[in-house]
N, C-alpha and C positions, 0 to 999 in steps of 0.2 A: 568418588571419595566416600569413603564408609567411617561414620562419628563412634563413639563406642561412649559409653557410662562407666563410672564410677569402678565398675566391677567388670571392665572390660568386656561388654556383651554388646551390642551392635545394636545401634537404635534409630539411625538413619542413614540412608544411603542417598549421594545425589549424583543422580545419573542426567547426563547432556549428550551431546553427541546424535550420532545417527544412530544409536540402539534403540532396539529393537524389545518389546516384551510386550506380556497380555495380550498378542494378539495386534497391539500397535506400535507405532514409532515413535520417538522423540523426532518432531520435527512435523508429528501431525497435528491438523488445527483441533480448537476443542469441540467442535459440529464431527471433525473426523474420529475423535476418541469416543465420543457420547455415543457414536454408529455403533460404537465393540462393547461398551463397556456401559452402555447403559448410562440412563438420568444419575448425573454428578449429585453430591450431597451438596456443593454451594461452587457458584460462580461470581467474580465481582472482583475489584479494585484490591490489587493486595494490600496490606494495613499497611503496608513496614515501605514500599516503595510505589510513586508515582506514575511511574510508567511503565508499572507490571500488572498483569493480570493473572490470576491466580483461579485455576478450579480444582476441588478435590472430592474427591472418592474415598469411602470407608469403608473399608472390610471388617470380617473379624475380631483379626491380628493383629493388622494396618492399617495404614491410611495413604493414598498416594496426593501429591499437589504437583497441577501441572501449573508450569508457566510462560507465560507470553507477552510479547510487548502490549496487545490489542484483545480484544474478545476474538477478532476474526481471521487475528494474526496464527504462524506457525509458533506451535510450544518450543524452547528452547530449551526447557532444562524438567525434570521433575524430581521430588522428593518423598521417597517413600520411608515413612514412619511405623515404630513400631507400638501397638497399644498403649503402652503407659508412657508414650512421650508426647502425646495430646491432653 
């Protein structure tokens, strides 16, 4: 699913599934992404839901947030953002 703004430019994409990118998968645990992609900028309890767990990474540009039922759980979905939507 890709959200767009105001002025129709794309500012988040949420990707699930068994895709594949940066080197890891949706479906790997967050021990398994930190292997690729290096110390997350934050791990912990997502604000918005109970029984999600949430880590994300900041780039440049973007921002990606992985999510999981558990810390130790398989990620099932991520959402990659774009600078000025954080």
């Amino acid at each position: 699913q890709i959200f767009f703004d105001d002025e129709e430019k794309a500012t988040e994409i949420f990707l699930d599934g068994e895709l594949e990118f940066l080197g890891i998968q949706i479906g790997d645990t967050f021990d398994e992404i930190s292997a690729v992609l290096g110390l997350p900028e934050s791990v912990g309890q997502d604000p918005y839901f109970d029984d999600v767990h949430t880590m994300t990474y900041i780039f440049d540009d973007f921002a990606i947030d992985f999510y999981a039922e558990s810390r130790d759980g398989k990620t099932a979905s991520a959402l990659v953002r774009k600078a000025s939507s954080w």
